[in-house]
DRENPAMI-855570 format. One record per atom (N, C-alpha, C, O, CB): x negated, y, z negated; residue in three letters. Coordinates in steps of 0.1 Angstrom, whole numbers, plus 5000, padded with zeros to 4 digits. Each point is the difference from the previous one (the first is absolute). Last residue first. Glycine has a CB too. Layout:
N
XYZALA/...
//
This chain:
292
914447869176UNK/498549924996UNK/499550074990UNK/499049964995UNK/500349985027UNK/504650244994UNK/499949934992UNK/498649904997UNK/499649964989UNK/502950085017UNK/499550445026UNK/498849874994UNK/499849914990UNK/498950004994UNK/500350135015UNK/504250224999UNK/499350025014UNK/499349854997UNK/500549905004UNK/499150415002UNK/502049784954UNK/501150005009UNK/499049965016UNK/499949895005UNK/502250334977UNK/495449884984UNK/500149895001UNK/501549975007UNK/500249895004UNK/498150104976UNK/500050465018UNK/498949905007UNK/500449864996UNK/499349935007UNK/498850244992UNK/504650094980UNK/499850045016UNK/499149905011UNK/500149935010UNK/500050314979UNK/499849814958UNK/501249925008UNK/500350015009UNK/500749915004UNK/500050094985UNK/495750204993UNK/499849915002UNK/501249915005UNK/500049915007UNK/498150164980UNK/502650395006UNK/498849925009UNK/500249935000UNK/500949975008UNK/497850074991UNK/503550074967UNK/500149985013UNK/500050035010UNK/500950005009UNK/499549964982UNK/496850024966UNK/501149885005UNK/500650015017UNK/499749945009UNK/501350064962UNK/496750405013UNK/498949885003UNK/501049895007UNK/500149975012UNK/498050074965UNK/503950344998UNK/499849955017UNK/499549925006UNK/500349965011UNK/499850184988UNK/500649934958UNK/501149915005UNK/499850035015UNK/500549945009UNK/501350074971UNK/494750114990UNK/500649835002UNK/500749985008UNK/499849915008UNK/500250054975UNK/498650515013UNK/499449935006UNK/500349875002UNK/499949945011UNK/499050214983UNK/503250375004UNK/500049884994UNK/499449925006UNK/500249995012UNK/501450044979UNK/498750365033UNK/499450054990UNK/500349884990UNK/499550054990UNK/500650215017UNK/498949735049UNK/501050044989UNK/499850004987UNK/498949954998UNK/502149985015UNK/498250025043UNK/499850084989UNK/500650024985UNK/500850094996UNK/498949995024UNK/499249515030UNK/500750064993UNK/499350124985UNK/499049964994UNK/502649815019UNK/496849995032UNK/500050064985UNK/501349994997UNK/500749975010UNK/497550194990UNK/501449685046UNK/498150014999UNK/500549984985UNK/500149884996UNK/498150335024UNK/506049615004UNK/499450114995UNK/498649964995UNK/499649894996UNK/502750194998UNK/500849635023UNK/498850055004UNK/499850114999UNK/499550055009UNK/500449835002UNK/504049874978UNK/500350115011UNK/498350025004UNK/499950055011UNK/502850094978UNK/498349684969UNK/500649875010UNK/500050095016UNK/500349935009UNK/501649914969UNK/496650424985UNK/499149905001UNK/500349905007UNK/499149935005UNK/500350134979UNK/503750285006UNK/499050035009UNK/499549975003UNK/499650055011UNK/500450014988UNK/502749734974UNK/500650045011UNK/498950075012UNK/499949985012UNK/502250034970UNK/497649924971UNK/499449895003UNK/501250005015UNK/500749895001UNK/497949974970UNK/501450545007UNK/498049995001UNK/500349835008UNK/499249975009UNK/499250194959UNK/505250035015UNK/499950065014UNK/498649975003UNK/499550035011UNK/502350164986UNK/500049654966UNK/500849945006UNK/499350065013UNK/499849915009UNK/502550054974UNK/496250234978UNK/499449855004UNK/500449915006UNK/499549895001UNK/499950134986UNK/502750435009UNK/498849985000UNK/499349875006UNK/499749965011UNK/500650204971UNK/503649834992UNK/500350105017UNK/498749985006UNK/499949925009UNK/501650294985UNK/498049754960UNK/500649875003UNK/499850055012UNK/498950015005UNK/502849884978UNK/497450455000UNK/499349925001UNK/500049875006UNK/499149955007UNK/500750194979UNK/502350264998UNK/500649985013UNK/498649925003UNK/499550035010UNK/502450194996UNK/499050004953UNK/501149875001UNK/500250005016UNK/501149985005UNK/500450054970UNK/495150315008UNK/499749844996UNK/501049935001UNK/499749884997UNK/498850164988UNK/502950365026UNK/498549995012UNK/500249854991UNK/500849925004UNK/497150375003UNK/506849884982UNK/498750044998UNK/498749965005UNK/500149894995UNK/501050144989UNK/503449875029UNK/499850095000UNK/498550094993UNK/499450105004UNK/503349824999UNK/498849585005UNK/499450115008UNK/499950175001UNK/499250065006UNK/501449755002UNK/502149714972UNK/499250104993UNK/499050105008UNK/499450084992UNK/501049744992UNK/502149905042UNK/500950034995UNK/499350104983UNK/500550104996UNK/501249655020UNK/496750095036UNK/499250034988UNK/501350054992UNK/500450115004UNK/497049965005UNK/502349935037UNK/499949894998UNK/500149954986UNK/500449884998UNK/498450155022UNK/501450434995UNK/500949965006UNK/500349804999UNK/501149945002UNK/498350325012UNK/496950034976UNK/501150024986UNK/501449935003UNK/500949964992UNK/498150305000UNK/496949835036UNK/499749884992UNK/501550024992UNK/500449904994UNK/496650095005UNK/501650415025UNK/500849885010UNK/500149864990UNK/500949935004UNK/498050185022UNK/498050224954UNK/501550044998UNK/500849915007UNK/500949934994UNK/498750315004UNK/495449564993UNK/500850135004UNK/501249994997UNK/500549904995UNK/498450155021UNK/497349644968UNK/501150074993UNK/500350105008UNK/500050114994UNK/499449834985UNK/497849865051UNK/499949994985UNK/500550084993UNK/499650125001UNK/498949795001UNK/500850015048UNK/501249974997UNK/500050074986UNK/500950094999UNK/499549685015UNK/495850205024UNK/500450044989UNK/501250044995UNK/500250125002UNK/498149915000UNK/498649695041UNK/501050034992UNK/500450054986UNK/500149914991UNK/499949965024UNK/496250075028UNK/500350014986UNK/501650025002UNK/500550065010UNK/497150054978UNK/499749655054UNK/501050094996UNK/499950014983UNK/499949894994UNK/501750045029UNK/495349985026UNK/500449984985UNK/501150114995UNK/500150125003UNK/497349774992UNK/502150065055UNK/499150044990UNK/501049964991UNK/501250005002UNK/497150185005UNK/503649855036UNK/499149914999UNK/498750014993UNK/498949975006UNK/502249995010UNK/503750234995UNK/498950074999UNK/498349945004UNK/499150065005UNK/502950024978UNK/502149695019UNK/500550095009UNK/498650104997UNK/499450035010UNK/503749934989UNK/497449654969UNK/499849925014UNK/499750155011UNK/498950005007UNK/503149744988UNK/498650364961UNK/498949925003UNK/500049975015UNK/499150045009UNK/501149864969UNK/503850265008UNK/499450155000UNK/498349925001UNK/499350075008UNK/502850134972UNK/501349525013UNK/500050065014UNK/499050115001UNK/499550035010UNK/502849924994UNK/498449774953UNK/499349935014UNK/499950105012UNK/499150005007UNK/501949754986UNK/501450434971UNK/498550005000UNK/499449945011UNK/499350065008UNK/500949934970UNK/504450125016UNK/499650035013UNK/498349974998UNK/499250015010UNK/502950194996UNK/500849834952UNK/500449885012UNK/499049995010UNK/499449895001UNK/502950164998UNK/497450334974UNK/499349894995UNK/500449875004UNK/499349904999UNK/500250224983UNK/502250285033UNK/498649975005UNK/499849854994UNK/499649905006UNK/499450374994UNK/505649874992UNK/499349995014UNK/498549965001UNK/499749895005UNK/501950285002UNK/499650014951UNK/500949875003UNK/499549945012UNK/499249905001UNK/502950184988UNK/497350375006UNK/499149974991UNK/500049805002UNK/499149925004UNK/501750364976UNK/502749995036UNK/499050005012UNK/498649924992UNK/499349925006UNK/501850355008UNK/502949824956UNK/500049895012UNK/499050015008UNK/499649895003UNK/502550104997UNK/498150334967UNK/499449874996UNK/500249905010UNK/499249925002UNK/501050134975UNK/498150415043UNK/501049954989UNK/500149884996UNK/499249925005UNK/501750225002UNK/495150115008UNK/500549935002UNK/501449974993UNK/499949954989UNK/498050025018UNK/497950354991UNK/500750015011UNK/500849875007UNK/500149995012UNK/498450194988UNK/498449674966UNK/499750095006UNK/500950045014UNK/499949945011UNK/498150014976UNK/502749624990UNK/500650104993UNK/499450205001UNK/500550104995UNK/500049634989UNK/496849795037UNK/501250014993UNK/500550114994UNK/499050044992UNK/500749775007UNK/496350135036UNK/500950094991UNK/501349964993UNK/501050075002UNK/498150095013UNK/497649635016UNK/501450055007UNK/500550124988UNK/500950085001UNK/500049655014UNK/493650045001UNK/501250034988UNK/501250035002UNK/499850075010UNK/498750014979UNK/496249735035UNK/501650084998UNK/501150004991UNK/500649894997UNK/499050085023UNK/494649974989UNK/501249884996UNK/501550185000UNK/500250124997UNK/497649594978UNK/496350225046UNK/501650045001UNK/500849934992UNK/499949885002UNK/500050175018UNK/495149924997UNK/500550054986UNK/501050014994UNK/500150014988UNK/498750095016UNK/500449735045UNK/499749924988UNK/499550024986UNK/499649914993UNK/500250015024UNK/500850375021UNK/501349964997UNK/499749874991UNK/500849994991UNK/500450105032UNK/495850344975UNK/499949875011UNK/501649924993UNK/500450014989UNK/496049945015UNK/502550625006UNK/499949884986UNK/500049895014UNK/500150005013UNK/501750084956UNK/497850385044UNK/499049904997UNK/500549864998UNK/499449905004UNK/499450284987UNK/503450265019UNK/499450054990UNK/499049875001UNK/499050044995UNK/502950144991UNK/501949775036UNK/498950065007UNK/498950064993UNK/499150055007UNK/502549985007UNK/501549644969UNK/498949925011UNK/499250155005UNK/498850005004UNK/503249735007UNK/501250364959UNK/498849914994UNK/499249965010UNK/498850005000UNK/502549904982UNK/502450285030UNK/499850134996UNK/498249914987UNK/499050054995UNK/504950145008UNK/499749515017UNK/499450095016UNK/498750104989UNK/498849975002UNK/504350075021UNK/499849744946UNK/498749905008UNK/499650105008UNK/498950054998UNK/501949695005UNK/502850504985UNK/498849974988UNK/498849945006UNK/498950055003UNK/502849894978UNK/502350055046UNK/499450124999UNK/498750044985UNK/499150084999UNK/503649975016UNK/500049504987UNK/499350015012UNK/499250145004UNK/498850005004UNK/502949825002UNK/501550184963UNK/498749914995UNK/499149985009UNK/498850024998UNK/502549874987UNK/503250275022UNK/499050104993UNK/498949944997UNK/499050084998UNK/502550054992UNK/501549565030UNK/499650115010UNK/499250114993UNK/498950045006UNK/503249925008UNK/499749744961UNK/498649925007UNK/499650125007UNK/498950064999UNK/501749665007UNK/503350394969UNK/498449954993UNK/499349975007UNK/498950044998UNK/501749894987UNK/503650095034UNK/499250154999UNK/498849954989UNK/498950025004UNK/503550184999UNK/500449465009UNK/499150035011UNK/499550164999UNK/499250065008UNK/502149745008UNK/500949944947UNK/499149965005UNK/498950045013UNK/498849995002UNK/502849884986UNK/502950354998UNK/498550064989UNK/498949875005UNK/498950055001UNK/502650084972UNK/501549945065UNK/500550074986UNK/498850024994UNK/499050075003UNK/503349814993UNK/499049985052UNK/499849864994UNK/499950084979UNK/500349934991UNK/497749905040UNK/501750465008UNK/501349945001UNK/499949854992UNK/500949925002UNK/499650215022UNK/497850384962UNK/499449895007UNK/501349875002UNK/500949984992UNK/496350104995UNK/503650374994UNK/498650025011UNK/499949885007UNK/500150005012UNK/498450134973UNK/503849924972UNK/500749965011UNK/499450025014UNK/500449945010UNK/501450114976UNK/496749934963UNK/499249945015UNK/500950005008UNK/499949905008UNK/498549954985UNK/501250404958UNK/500549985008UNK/499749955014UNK/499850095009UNK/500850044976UNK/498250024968UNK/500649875006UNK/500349985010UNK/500249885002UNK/500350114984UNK/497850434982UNK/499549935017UNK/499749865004UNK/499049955005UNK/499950254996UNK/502150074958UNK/501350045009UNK/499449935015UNK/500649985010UNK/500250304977UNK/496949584971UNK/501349944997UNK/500750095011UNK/501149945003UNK/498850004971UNK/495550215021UNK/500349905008UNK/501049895004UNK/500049935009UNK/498450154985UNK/499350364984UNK/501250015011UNK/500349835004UNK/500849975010UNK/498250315003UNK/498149794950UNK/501150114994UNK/500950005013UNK/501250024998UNK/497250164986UNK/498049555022UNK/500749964989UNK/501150094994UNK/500949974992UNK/497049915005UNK/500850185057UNK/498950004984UNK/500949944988UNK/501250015002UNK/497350255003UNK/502149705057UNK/499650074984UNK/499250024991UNK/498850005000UNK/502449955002UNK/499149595022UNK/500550105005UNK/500450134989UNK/500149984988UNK/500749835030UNK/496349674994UNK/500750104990UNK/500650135009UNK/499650035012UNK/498549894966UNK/499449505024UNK/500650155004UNK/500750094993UNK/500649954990UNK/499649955026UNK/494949904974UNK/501349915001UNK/501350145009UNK/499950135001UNK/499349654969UNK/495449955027UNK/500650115008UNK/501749984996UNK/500749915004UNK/497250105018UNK/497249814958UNK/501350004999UNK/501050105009UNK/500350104994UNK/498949834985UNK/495349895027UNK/500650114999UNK/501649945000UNK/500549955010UNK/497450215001UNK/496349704975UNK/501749985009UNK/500650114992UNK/499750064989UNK/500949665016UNK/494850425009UNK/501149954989UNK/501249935007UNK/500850035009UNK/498550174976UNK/496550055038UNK/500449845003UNK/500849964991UNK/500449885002UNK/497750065006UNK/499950524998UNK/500049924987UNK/500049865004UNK/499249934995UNK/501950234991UNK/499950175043UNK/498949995002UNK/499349934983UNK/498850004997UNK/501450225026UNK/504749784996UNK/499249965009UNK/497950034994UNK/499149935004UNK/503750145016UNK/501050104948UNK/500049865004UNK/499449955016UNK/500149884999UNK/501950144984UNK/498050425007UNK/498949914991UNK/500149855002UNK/499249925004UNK/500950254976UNK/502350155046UNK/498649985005UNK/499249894989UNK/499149925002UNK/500850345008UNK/504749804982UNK/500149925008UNK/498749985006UNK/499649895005UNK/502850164997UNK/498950324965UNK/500249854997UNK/499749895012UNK/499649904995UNK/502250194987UNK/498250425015UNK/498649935002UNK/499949834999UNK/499149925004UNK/500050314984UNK/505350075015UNK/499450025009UNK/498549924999UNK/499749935010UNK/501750284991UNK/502949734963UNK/498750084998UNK/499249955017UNK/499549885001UNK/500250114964UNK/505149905030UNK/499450074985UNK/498550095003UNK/499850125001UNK/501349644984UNK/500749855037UNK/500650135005UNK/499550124993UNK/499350105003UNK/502849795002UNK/496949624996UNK/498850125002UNK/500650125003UNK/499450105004UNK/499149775006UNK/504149794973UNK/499349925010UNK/498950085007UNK/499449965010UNK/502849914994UNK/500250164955UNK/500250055012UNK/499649995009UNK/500050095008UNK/500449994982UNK/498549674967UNK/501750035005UNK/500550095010UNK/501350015001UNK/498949944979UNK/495249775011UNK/500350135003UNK/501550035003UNK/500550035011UNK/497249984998UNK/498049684970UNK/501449964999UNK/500850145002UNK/500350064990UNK/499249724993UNK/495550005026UNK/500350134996UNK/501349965003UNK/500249955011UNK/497750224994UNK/497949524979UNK/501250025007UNK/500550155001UNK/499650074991UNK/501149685002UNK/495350064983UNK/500249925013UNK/500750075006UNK/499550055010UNK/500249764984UNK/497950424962UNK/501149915007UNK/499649955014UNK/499050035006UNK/502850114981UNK/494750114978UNK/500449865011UNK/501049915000UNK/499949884998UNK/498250115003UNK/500550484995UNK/499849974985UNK/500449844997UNK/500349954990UNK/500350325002UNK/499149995050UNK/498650014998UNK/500349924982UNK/499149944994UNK/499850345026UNK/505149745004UNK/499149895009UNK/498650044989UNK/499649904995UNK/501750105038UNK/501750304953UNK/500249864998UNK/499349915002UNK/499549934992UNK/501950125010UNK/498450405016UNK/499349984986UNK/500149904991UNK/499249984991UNK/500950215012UNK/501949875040UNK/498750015003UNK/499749984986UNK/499449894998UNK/500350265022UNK/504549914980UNK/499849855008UNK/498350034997UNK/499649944990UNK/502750015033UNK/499850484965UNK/499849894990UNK/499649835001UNK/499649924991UNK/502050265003UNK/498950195039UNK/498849994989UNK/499649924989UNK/499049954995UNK/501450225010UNK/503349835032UNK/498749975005UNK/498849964988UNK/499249914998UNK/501650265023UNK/504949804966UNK/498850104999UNK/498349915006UNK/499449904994UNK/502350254980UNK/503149655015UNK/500150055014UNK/499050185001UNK/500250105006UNK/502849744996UNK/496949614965UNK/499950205003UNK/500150005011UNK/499449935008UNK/499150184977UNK/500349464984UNK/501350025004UNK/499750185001UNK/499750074990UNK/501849694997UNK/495349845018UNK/500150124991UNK/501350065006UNK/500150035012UNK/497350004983UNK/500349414997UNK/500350165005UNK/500050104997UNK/499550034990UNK/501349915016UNK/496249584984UNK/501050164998UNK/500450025009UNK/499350005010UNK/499850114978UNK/498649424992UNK/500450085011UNK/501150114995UNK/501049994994UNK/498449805023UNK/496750064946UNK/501749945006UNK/500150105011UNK/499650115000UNK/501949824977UNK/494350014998UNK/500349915009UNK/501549995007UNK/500549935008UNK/497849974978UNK/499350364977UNK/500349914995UNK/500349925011UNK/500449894996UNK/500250214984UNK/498750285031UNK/499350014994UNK/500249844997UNK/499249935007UNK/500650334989UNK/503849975013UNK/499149955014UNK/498249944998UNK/499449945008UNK/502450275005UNK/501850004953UNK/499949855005UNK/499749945010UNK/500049885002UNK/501050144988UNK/497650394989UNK/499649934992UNK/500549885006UNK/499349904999UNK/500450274983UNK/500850175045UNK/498849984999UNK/499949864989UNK/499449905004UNK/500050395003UNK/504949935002UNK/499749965010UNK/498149925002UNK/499749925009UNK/502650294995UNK/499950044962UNK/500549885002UNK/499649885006UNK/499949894996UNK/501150255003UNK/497350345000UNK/499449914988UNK/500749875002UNK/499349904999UNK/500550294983UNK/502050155047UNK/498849955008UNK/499349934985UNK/499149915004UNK/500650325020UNK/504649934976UNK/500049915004UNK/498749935002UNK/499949885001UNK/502150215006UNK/499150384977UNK/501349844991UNK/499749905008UNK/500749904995UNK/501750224998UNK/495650265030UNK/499849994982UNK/499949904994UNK/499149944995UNK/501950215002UNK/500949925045UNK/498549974999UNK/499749964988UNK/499849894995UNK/499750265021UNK/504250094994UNK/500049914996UNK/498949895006UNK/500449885003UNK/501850214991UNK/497650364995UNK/500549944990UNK/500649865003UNK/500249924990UNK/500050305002UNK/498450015044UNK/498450044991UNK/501049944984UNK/499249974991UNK/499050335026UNK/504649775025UNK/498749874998UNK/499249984992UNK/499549894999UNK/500350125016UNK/504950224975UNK/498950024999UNK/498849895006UNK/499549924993UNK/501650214990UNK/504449845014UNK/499150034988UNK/498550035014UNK/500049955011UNK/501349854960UNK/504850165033UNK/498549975004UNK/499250064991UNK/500550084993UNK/499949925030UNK/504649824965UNK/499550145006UNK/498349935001UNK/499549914994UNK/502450334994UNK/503149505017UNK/498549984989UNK/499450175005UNK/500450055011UNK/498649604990UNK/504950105023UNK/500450114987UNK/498450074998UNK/499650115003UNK/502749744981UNK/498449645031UNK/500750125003UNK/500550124991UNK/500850014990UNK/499749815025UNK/494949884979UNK/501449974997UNK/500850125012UNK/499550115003UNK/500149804965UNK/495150035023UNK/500750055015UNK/501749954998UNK/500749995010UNK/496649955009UNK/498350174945UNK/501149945006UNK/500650055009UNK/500350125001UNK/499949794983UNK/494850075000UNK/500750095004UNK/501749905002UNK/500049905006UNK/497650275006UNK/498049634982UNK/500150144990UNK/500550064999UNK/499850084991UNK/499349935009UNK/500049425013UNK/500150175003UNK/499850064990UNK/499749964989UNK/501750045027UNK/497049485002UNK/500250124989UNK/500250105004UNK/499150065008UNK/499749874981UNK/501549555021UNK/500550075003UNK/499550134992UNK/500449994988UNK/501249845020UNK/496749695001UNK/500550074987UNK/499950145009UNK/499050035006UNK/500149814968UNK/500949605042UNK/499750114997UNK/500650084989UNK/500849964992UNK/498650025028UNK/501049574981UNK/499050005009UNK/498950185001UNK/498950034998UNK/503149755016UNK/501549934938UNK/499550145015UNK/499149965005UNK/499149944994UNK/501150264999UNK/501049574971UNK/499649925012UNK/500750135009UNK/500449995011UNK/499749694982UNK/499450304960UNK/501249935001UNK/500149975015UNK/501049935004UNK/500050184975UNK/494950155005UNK/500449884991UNK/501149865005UNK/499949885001UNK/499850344981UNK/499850275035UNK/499349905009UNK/499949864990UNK/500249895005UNK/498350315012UNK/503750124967UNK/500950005011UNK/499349865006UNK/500549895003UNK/500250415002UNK/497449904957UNK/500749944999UNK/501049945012UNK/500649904998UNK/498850214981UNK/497650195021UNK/499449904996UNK/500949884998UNK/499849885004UNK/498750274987UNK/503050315017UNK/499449955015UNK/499349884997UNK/499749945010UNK/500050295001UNK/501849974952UNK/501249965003UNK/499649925015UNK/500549895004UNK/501050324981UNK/495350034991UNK/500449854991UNK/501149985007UNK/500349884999UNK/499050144975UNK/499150415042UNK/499549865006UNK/500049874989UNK/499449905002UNK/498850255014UNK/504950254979UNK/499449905012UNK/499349955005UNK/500249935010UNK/500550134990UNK/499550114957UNK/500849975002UNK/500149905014UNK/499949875002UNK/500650364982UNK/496550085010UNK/499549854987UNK/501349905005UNK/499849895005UNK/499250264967UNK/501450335044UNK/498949905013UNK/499949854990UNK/499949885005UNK/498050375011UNK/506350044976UNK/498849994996UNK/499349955006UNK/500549905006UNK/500150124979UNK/503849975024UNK/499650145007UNK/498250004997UNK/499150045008UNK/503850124986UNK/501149495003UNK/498749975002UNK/499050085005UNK/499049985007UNK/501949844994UNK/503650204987UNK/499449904991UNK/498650045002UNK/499350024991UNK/502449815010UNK/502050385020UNK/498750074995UNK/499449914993UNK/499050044995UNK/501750175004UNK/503749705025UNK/500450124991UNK/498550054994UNK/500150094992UNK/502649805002UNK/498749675035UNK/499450054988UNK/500050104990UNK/499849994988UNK/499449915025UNK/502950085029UNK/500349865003UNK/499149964980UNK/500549924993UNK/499450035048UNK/500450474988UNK/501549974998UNK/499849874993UNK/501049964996UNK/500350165026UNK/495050224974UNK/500049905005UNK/501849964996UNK/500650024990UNK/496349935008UNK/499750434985UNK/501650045002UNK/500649835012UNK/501050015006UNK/498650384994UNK/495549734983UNK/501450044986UNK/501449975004UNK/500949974993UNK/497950244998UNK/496249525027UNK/500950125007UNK/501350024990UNK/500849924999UNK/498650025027UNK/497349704994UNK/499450064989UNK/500550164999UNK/499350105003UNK/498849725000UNK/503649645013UNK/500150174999UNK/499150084992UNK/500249994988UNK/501949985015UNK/497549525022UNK/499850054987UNK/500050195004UNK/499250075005UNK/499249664985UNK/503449725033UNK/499950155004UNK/499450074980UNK/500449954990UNK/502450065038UNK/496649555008UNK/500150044987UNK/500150144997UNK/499050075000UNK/500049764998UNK/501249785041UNK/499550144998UNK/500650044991UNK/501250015002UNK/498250055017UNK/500149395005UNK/500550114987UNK/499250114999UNK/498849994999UNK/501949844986UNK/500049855063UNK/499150054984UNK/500750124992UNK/500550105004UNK/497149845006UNK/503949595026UNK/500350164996UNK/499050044991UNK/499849924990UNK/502650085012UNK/495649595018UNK/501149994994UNK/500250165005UNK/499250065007UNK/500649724970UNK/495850005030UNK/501249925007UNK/501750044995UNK/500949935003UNK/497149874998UNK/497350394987UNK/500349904993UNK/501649905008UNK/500849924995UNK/497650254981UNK/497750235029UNK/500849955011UNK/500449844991UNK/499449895003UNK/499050275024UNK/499050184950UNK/501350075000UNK/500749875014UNK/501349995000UNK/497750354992UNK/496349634997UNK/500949994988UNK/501449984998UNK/500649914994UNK/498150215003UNK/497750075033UNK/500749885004UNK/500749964993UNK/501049955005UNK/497750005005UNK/500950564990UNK/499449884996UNK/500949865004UNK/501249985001UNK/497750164980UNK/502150315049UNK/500049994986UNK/499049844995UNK/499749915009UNK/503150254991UNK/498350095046UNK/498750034991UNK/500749994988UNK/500250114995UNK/498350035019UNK/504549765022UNK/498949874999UNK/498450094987UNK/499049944996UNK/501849935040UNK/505450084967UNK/498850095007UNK/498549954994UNK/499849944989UNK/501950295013UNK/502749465004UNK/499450054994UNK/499250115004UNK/499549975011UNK/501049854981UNK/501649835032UNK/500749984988UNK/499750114989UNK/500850004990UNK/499149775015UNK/500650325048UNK/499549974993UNK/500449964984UNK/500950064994UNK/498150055025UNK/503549845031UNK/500150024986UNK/498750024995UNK/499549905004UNK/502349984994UNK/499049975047UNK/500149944988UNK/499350064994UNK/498749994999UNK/501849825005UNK/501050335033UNK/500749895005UNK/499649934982UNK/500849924994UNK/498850055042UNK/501050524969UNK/499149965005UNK/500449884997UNK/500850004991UNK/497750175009UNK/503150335008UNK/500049904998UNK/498949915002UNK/499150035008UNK/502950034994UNK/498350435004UNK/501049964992UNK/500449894996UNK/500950004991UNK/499450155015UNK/495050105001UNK/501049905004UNK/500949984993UNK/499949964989UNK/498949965020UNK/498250524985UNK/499949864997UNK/501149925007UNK/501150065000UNK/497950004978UNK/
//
């Protein structure tokens, strides 16, 4: 895929017209998962989550995010076939109901069995490292595809900080790996207008580099030239802003500070698991940029 392009797409193009509402869109994240850093299992029950995924879109989610598996640093890996399980009723009853999905998995099988239970999106924190078939489907599905960067695994991925590799650091070693993702999509098929790119906050990031990206949003747009997600929400790097931070929910405020930063930066999404206060700012973004 090209490593640049003179303008930007705002958006990847097979989702509903719906979705091209002129602003950042809200992605709603719903865990359906025991050991979640940021919930702790609230919403391990499928009842559970989809009143909560009702509720998300209530308070003005565009999308709704659903995994099964946590990818926290540390987290140990589970099973496609379990988390299939936990996700694919979710996944059905609110897609069912009309609300745009994802499906948060760096499992082929489990993407495939999404799209058929009719998510839209496949939200892949490895950008296909993970599982070899990931990148055919996404070409012969047409799904948009999240590509975000990652290095490791959630159990190795706090020792592999390290971008002295690259002379420009952790901005220019993200693109540069990311670009080996795109390449590794384009030959398998996909059409670059499925694409949205991810930088990985806090995957194989320390918290300053973490810090870096989400500066560098506009650049990593302009230099790549695909949609960018951003998932900031309640991470560890947040705590640094966040004087109650130490626990996941007191890094919210932080949060809705970094959401209406990304949205002034042109960010496609942002990801996050409170919905008002992100909504707001949004919308303060877009009225900073645009007062009309």
């Amino acid at each position: 895929m090209t490593d640049h392009q003179d303008a930007p797409r705002l958006g990847p193009e097979p989702l509903p017209a719906a979705l091209a509402v002129g602003r950042c869109l809200l992605m709603g994240i719903v865990n359906v998962t025991p050991d979640s850093f940021s919930d702790g299992g609230r919403w391990l029950a499928p009842e559970a989550a989809i009143a909560h995924g009702r509720e998300m879109i209530a308070d003005g989610a565009d999308i709704l995010d659903i995994g099964g598996e946590s990818t926290r640093p540390g987290a140990a890996p589970i099973t496609p076939a379990d988390e299939a399980a936990r996700v694919l009723p979710v996944i059905r009853a609110l897609a069912d109901e009309g609300a745009v999905v994802s499906v948060d998995t760096i499992h082929a099988s489990t993407a495939a069995a999404a799209l058929e239970a009719g998510a839209l999106i496949i939200n892949d924190v490895s950008g296909g490292l993970a599982d070899p078939a990931m990148h055919p489907l996404v070409a012969s599905s047409g799904a948009v595809y999240i590509c975000q960067h990652w290095r490791g695994t959630p159990e190795t991925m706090n020792d592999l900080t390290d971008y002295s590799a690259y002379p420009g650091g952790v901005v220019e070693g993200v693109e540069a790996e990311l670009r080996q993702r795109l390449d590794s999509l384009e030959a398998a098929g996909a059409r670059e207008s499925q694409i949205v790119v991810d930088p990985g906050l806090g995957f194989a990031k320390t918290h300053p580099q973490s810090w870096e990206l989400l500066a560098a949003t506009a650049r990593l747009r302009e230099d790549l030239g695909l949609p960018v997600l951003i998932g900031s929400s309640r991470k560890r790097f947040l705590a640094a802003a966040a004087p109650g931070g130490a626990e996941a929910t007191g890094r919210d405020t932080a949060t809705a500070a970094t959401t209406a930063l990304a949205a002034a930066a042109g960010a496609w999404a942002v990801r996050v698991h409170e919905i008002p206060a992100n909504r707001d700012a949004i919308r303060t973004a877009s009225l900073w940029k645009d007062p009309r």
